[in-house]
C-alpha positions as CSV (number, residue, x, y, z in Angstrom):
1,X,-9.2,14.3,18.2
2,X,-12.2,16.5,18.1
3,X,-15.5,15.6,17.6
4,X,-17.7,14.7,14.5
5,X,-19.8,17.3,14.5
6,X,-18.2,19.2,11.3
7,X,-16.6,22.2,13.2
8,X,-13.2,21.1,13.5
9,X,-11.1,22.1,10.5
10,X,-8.6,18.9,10.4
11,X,-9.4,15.7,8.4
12,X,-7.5,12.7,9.9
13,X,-6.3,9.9,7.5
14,X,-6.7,6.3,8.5
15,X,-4.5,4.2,6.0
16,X,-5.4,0.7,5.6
17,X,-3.0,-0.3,3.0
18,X,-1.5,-3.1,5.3
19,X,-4.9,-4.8,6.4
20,X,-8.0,-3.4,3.0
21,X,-4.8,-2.7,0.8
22,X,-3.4,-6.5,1.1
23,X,-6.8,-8.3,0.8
24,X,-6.3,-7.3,-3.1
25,X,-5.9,-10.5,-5.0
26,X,-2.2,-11.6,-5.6
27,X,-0.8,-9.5,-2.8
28,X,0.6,-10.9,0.1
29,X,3.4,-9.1,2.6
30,X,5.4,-10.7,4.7
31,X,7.1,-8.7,8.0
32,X,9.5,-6.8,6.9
33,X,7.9,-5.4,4.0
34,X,4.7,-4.5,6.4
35,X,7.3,-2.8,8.4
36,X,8.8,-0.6,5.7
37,X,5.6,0.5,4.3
38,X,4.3,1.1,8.3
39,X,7.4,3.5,8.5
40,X,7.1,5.4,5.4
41,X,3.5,5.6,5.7
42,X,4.4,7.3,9.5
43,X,6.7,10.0,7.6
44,X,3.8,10.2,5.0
45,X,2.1,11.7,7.8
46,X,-0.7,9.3,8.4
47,X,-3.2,9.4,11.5
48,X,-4.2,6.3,12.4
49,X,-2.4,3.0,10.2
50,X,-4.4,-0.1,10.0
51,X,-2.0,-2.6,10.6
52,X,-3.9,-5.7,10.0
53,X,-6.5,-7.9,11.1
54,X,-4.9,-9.9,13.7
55,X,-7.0,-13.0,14.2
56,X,-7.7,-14.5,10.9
57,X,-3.7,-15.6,11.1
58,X,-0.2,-15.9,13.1
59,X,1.5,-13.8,10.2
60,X,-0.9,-11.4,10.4
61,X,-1.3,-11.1,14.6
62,X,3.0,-11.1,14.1
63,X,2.8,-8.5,11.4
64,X,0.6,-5.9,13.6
65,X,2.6,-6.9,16.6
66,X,6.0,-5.9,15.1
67,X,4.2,-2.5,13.5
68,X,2.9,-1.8,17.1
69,X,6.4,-2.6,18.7
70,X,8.5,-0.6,16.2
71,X,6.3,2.5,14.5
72,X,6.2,5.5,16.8
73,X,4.3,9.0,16.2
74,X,0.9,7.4,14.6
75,X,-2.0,5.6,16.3
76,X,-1.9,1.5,15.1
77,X,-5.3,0.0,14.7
78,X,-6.1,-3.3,14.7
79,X,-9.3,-4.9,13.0
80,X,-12.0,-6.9,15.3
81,X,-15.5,-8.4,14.7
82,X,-17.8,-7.7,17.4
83,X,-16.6,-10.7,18.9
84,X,-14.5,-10.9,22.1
85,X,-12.0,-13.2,20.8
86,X,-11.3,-11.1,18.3
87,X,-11.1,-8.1,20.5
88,X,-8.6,-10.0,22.5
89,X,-6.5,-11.0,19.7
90,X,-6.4,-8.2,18.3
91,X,-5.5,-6.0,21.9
92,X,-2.6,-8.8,22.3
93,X,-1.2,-7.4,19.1
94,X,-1.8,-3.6,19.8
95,X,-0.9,-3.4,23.5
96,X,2.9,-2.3,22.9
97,X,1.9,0.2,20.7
98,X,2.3,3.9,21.1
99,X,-1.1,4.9,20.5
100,X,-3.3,2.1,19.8
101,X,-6.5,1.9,18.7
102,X,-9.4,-1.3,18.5
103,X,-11.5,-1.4,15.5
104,X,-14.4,-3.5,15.4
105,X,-17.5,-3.9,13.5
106,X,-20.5,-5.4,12.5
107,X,-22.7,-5.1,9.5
108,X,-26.0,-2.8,9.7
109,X,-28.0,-3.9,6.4
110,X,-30.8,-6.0,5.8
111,X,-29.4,-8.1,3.4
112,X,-26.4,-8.9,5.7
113,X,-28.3,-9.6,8.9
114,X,-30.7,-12.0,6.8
115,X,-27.9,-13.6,4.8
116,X,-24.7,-13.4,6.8
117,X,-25.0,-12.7,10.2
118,X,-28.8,-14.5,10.5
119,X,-29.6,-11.6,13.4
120,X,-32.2,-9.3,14.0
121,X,-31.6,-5.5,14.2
122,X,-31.8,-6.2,18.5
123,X,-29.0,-8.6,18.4
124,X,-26.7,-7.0,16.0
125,X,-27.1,-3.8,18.2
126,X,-26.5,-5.6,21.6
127,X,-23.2,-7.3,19.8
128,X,-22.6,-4.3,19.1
129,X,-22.6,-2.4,22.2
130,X,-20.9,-5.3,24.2
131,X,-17.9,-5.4,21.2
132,X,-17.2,-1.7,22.1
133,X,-17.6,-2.0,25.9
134,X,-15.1,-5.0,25.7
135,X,-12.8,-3.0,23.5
136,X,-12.6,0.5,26.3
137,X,-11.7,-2.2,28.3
138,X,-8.2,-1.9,27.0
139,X,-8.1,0.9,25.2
140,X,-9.9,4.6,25.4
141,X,-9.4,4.8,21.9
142,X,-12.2,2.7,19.9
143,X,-13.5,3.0,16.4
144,X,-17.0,1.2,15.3
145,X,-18.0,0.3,12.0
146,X,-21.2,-0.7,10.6
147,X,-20.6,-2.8,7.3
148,X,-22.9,-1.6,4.7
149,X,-23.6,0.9,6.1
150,X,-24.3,2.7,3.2
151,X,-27.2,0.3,2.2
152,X,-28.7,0.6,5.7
153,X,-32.0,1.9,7.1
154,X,-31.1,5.6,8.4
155,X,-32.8,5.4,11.4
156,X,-31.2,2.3,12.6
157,X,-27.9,3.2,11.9
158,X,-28.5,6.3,14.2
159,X,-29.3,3.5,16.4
160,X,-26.8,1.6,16.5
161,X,-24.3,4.3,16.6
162,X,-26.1,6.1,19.6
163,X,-25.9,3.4,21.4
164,X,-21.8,2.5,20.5
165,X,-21.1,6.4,21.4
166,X,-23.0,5.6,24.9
167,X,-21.1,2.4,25.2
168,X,-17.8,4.2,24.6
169,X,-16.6,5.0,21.1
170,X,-14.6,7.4,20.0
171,X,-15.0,7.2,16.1
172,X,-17.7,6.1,13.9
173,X,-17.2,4.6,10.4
174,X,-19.9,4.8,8.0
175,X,-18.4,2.6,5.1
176,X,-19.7,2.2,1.5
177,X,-18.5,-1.0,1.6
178,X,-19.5,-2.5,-1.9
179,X,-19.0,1.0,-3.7
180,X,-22.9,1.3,-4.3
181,X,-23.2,5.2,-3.6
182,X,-23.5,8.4,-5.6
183,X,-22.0,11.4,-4.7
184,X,-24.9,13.5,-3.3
185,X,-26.4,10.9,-2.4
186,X,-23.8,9.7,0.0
187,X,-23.5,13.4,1.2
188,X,-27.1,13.3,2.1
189,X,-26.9,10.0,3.8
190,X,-24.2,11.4,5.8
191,X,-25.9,14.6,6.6
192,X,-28.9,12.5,8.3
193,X,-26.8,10.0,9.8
194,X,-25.1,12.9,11.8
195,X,-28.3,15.1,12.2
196,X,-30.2,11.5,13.7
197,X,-27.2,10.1,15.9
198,X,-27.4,11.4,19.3
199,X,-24.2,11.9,21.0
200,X,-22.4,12.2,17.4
201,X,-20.8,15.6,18.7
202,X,-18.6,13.8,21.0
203,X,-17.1,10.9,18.5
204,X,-15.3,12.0,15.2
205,X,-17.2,10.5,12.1
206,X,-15.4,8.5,9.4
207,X,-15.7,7.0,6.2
208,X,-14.4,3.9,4.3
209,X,-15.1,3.9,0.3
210,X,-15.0,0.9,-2.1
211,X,-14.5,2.2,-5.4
212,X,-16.6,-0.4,-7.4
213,X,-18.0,2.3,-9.3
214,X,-14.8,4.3,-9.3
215,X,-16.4,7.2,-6.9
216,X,-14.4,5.8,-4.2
217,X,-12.8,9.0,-3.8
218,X,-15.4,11.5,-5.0
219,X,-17.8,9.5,-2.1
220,X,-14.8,10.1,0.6
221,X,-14.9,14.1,-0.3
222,X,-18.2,14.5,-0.6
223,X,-18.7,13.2,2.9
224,X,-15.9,15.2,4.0
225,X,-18.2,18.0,2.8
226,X,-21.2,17.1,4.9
227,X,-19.0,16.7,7.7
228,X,-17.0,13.7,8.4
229,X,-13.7,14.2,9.8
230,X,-12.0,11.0,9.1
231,X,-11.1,9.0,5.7
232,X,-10.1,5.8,5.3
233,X,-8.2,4.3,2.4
234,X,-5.2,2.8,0.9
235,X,-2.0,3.8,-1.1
236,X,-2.4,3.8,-5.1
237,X,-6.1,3.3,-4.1
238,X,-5.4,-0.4,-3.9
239,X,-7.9,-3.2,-1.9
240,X,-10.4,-5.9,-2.5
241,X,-12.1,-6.0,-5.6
242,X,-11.5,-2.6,-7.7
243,X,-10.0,-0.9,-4.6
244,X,-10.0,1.6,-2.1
245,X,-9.7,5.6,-1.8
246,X,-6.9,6.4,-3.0
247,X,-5.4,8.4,0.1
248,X,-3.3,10.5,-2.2
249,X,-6.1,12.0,-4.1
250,X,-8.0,12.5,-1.3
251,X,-5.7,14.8,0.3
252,X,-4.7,16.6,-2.7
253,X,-8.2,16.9,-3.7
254,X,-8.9,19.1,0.1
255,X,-5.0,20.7,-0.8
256,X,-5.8,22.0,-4.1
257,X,-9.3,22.9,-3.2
258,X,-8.3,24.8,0.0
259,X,-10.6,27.7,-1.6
260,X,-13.8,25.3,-1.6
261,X,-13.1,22.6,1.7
262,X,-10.9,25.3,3.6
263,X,-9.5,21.8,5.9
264,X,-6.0,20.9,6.4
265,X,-4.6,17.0,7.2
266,X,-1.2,16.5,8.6
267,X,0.0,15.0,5.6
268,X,4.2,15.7,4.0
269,X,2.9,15.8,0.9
270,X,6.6,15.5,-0.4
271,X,6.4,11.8,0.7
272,X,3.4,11.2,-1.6
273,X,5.2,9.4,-4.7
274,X,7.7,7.5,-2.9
275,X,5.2,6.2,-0.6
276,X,3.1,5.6,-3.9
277,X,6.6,3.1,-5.4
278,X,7.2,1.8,-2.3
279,X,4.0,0.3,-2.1
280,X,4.0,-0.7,-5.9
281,X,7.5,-2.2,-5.9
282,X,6.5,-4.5,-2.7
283,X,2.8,-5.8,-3.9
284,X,4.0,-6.4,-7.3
285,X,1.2,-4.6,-8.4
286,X,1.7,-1.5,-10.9
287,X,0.4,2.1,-11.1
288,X,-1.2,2.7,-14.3
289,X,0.4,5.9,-16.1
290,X,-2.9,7.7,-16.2
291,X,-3.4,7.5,-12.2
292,X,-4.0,10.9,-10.8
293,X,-1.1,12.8,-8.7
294,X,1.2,9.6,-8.7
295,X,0.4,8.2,-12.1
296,X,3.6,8.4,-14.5
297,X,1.5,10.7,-16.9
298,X,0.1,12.5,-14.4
299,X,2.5,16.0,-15.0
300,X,3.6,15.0,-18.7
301,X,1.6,17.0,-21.9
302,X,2.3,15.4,-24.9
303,X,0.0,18.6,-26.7
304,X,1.9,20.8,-28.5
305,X,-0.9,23.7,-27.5
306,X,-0.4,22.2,-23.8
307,X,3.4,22.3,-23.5
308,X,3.1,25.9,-25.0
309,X,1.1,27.0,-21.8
310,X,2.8,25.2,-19.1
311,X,6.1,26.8,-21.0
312,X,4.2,30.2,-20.5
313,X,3.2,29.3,-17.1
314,X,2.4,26.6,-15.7
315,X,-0.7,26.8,-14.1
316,X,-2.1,26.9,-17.1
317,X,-2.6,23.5,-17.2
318,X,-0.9,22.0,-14.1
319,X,-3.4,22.7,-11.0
320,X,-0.3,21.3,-8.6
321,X,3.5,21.5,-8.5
322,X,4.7,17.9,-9.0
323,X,7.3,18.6,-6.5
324,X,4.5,18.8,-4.0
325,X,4.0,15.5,-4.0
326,X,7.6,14.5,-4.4
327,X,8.2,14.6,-8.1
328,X,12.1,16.2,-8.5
329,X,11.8,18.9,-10.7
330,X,15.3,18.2,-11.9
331,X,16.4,14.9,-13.6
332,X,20.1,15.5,-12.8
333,X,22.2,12.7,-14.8
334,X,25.1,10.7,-13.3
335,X,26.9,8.7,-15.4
336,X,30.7,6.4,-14.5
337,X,32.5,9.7,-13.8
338,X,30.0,10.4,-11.0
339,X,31.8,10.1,-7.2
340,X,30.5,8.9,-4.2
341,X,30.0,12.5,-3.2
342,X,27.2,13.6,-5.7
343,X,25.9,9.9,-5.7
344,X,25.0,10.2,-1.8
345,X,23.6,14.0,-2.3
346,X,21.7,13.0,-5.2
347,X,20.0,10.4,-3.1
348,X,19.6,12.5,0.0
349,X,17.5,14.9,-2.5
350,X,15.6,12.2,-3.6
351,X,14.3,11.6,0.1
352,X,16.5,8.2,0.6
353,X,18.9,8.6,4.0
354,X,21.0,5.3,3.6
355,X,23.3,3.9,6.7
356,X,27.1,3.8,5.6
357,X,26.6,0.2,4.5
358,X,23.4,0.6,2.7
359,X,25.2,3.2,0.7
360,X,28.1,1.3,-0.1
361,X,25.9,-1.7,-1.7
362,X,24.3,1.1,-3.5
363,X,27.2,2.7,-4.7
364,X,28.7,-0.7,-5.8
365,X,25.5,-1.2,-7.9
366,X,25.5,2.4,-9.4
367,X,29.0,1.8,-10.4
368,X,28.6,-1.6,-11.9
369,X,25.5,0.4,-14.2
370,X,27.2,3.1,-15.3
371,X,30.2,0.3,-16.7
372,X,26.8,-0.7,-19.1
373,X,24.6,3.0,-19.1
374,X,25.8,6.0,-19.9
375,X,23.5,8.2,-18.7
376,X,21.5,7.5,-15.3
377,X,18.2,9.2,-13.9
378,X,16.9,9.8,-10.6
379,X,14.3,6.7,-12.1
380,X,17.4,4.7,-12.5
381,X,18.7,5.3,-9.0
382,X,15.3,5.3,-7.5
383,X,14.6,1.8,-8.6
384,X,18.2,0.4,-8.2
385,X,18.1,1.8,-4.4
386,X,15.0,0.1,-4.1
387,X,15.9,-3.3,-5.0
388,X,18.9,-3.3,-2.9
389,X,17.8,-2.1,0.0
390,X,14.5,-3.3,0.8
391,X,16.2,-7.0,-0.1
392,X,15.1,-9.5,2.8
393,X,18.3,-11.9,3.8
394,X,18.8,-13.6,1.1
395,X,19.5,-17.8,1.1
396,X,19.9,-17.9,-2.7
397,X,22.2,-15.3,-4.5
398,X,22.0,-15.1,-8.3
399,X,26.4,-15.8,-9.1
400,X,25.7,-16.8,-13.0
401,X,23.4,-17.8,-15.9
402,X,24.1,-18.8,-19.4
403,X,21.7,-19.2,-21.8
404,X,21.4,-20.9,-25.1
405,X,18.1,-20.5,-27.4
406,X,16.7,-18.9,-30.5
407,X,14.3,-20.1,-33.3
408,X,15.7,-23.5,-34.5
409,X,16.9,-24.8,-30.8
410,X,15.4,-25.6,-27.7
411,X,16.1,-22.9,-24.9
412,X,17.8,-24.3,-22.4
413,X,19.8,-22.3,-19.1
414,X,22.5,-23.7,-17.0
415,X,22.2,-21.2,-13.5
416,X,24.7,-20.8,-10.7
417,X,23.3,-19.7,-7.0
418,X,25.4,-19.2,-4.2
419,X,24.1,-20.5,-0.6
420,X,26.8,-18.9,2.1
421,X,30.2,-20.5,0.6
422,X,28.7,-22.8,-1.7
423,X,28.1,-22.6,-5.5
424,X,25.1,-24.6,-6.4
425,X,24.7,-25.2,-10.5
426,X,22.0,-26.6,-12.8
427,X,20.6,-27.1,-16.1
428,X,17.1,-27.3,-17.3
429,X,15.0,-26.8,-21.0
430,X,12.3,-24.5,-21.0
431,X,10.0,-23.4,-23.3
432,X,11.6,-19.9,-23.6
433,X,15.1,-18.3,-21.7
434,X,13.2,-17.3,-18.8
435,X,11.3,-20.6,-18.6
436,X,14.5,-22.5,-18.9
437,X,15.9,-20.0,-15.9
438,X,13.3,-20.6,-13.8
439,X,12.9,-24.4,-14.1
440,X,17.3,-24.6,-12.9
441,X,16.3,-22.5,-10.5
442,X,13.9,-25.0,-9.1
443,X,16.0,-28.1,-9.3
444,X,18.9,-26.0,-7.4
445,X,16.3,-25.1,-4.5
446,X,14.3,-27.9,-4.8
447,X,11.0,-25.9,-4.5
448,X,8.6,-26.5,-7.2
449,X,7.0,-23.6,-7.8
450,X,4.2,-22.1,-10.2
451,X,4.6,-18.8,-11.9
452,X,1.2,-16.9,-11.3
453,X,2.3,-13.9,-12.9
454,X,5.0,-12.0,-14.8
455,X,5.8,-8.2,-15.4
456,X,8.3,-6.6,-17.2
457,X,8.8,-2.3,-17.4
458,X,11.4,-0.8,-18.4
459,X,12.6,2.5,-16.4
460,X,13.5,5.0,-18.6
461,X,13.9,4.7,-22.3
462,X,16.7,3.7,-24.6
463,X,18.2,0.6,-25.4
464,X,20.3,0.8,-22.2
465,X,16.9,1.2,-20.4
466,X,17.4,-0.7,-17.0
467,X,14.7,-3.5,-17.1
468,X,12.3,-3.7,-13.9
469,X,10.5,-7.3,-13.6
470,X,8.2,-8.0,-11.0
471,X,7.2,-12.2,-10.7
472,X,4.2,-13.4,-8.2
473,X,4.4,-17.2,-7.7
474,X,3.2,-19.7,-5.4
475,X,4.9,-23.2,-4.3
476,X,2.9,-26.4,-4.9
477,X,0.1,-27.1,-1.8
478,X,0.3,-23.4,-0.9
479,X,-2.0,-20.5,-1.5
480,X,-0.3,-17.7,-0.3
481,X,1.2,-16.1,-3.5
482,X,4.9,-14.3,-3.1
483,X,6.7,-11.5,-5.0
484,X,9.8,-10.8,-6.3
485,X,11.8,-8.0,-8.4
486,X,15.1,-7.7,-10.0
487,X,16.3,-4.6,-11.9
488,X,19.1,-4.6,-14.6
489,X,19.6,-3.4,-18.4
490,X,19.9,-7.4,-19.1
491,X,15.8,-8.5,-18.8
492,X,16.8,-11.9,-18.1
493,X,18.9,-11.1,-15.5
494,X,16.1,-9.2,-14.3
495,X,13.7,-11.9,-14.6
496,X,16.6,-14.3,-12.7
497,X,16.6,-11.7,-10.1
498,X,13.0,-11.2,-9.4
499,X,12.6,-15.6,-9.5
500,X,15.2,-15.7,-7.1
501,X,14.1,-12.7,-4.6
502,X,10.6,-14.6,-4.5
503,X,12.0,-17.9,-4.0
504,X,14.1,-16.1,-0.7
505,X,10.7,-14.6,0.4
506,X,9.1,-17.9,0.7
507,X,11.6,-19.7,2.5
508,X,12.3,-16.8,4.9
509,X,8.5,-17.2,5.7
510,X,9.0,-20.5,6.2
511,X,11.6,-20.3,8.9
C-alpha cells in the first residue's frame, strides 16, 4: 500500500461483514458459512477482510482461524483492543494467514475516556502506543483505530495518531462510529486530521462509517474526497444498529463517478449481486427492493415515460449497466425439456462453477421443479443452487409431512425425518400448519426450540412461484440465534425445510 497522503489513486476496501456485519442483531454464522462468504468476498475483490474479533469467543477465534488457513489472495485482519491479550489472541488466529493484518483500537473521545474507559488523554495514548508496538511484534502490517473518533478533539487525535505511526502503524482508521457526522463536515474533520498528524504520509488513512443517520456512505466518499485511501464496511450495508457502508455503493459511487473521484479499487464488479444473496441467504436477513445497485428495484421502471427512455436508450435513466454488477441481462427460461447440458451452461453464466457432484444434486432438484413449474428463471435456479449447496451436513433430512387443518379443525402435522438409515415420525397440534410442523419436529429431535423469527418471499411470480422461507430460532438456555432456509413451490415445505436446516445448524455447532 501507499501512503495516506491523498496522492495515490487506489482506494483499498476493508470488508467487515464477518466481524461489524455479524454484530447485527439476529445474525449469527457459524464456520462454514464464514468460510463461504470469506471466499466470495476474496473473488469480490476485497483488500483487507475482517474476519472477526477473535477473543470475545472459541467460535469466533475458530472462525478467523479457518478464514486465515483457507482464504488466499487478500490480507485477513483480526480485531484487538489495545490490550496484549487480545493482541495475542488475536495473532494466534492470523498467524497462518497469507497476508495478515492486527487491528486494534482504542477510543479517542471525551465521553468515552470519562465513561468507558475511566482514562485520561496520557493513558489512552500510552495504551495506545504499547497496543501497536506489541502488534509489529508479529506482524508489519498494523491498522489503529481511534473509536469515536469523529467526536474527538482534533488536536489530540493528531496526537494519538502521530505517535501510533512512530510506534509502527501502517493504517489509520478514523471511524464515525455512532453515525453522528455530516458530510462536509466529516470532509473537513478529515482534512485537519491529515493536515495535523505528523508522519501521516507514510500510513494509508481509513475510514469506518455507522450509518445511524443514513450518511454512512455519503461520509465514506466524502472522506475519500479529502483524501483517505481506505473504506471500511459491510455487504448490503449490514452491522450493529442501522448498519454499516454499504461496500457496494461505495465502489460504484467512485465507478460511476470516475469523471469527479478519478480513483479506481480492485473490485470484479460482476461479483457484486451474488456476493450481495449470498450474504442475505446466510444471515437471514433480506435486502429491501429499493436498496441501491443490489436492491430488486434497483434497474426496474414501472413509469411508462421511464420505460420509454431506457427503450430509447438507456442511459437515459439507468446511470450503470446492471450487468456490471452481475445482474444477467437475459432471463433465459428452462423448463422439464431442459438437459443437463444447458442446465450446467446456464449456471456457469450465472457465475456458479459446481464440482460433478454438486451439479448432480442440483440437477436432481431442477428436475424434480420443472415436474411442478413450467417455466424456470435464473431467480429460480439461483435460489435452488443456493439452498443445496451451501447446505451444512445434515443430521435431520425432511422424508415426509402431512398435514391436516382448515377453519373448523385443529391443525395438526404428522412429520417423517430421516437420521442416516432411520425413519423417525411424529405428530403434534399447532396453532396453524407450520406451527403444527414445527412442534413434530421438536418431539422427533428432542430440542425445544423458540421461533424468533419467520420470513416468507416468493421468487418470481405466479402461482407456481417457488417459495423462499428464511426461520431464525434459538434453543431453550441459549442466546445465540440460528438460521435456516428452504426453497420449494409448496410454502410449507419450505417452511419444513428452513425449521429443519436451523435445527442441523445448531447441533452441528454443538458437536
Amino acid at each position: 500500500m501507499t501512503g495516506g497522503n491523498g496522492l495515490s489513486n487506489r482506494v483499498y476496501i476493508f470488508d467487515t461483514t464477518l466481524r461489524d456485519g455479524e454484530q447485527s442483531p439476529g445474525v449469527s454464522l457459524n464456520i462454514n458459512e464464514k468460510l463461504q462468504i470469506a471466499r466470495q468476498l476474496a473473488r469480490l475483490g476485497v483488500d483487507i477482510l475482517e474476519a472477526g474479533f477473535p477473543i470475545t469467543s472459541h467460535g469466533d477465534f475458530a472462525a478467523v482461524q479457518a478464514v486465515a488457513r483457507e482464504v488466499r489472495g487478500v490480507t485477513v485482519a483480526g480485531l484487538a483492543r489495545a490490550n496484549f491479550k487480545d493482541i495475542d489472541c488475536a495473532w494466534e488466529a492470523l498467524r497462518d494467514a497469507e497476508q495478515p493484518r492486527i487491528h486494534t483500537f482504542i477510543a479517542t473521545s471525551d465521553i468515552h475516556l470519562q465513561y468507558k474507559l475511566r482514562k485520561n488523554r496520557d493513558q489512552v495514548v500510552e495504551a495506545a502506543v504499547a497496543a501497536v508496538r506489541h502488534a509489529r511484534k508479529y506482524t508489519s502490517d498494523v491498522e489503529f483505530s481511534a473509536e469515536d473518533a469523529s467526536r474527538s478533539d482534533v488536536d489530540y487525535l493528531a496526537r494519538v495518531f502521530g505517535e501510533v505511526i512512530k510506534a509502527g502503524a501502517t493504517v489509520i482508521n478514523i471511524p464515525d462510529t455512532v453515525g453522528y457526522a455530516m458530510p462536509d463536515e466529516f470532509a473537513r474533520f478529515i482534512k485537519q486530521v491529515m493536515e495535523k498528524t505528523p508522519g501521516i504520509e507514510k500510513v494509508v488513512v481509513s475510514v469506518h462509517c455507522h450509518d445511524d443517520l443514513g450518511l454512512a456512505v455519503a461520509n465514506s466518499l466524502a472522506a475519500v474526497g479529502a483524501g483517505a485511501r481506505q473504506v471500511e464496511g459491510t455487504v448490503n450495508g449490514i452491522g450493529e444498529r442501522a448498519g454499516n457502508a454499504a461496500l457496494e455503493e461505495v465502489v460504484m459511487g467512485l465507478y460511476t463517478r470516475q469523471d469527479l473521484y478519478r480513483l479506481t479499487t480492485g473490485f470484479n464488479t460482476r461479483e457484486i449481486y451474488r456476493t450481495s444473496r449470498l450474504v442475505s441467504s446466510l444471515t437471514g436477513m433480506p435486502v429491501q427492493p429499493n436498496k441501491a445497485v443490489v436492491g430488486k428495484n434497483a434497474f426496474a421502471h414501472e413509469s411508462g415515460i421511464h420505460q420509454d427512455g431506457v427503450l430509447k436508450e438507456r442511459t437515459t435513466y439507468e446511470i450503470m449497466n446492471p450487468e456490471l454488477v452481475g445482474i444477467a441481462a437475459s432471463n433465459l427460461v428452462l423448463g422439464k425439456h431442459s438437459g443437463r447440458h444447458a442446465f450446467r451452461d446456464r449456471l456457469a453464466e450465472l457465475g456458479y462453477n459446481l464440482s460433478d457432484e454438486e451439479l448432480n444434486l442440483a440437477f436432481a432438484r431442477f428436475k424434480a421443479l420443472a415436474d411442478k413449474k413450467k417455466e424456470i428463471t435464473d431467480d429460480d435456479l439461483q435460489a435452488l443452487v443456493e439452498d443445496e449447496i451451501r447446505h451444512i451436513p445434515d443430521t435431520y433430512t425432511l422424508e415426509y409431512f402431512h398435514i391436516s387443518s382448515g377453519s373448523t379443525v385443529v391443525p395438526t402435522a404428522t412429520v417423517g425425518l430421516r437420521v442416516g438409515e432411520e425413519r423417525q415420525e411424529d405428530a403434534a397440534c399447532g396453532d396453524g400448519p407450520v406451527d403444527a410442523i414445527y412442534k413434530a419436529v421438536d418431539k422427533i429431535t428432542g430440542i425445544s426450540c423458540t421461533l424468533v423469527n419467520y420470513a416468507i418471499n416468493a421468487i418470481t411470480g405466479g402461482t407456481d412461484a417457488l417459495g423462499d422461507v428464511t426461520v431464525k430460532l434459538k434453543c431453550s438456555g441459549q442466546e445465540k440465534i440460528y438460521t435456516g432456509r428452504g426453497v420449494s413451490t409448496d410454502i410449507l415445505e419450505a417452511s419444513a425445510k428452513a425449521y429443519v436446516n436451523a435445527v442441523n445448524k445448531l447441533i452441528y455447532d454443538r458437536s
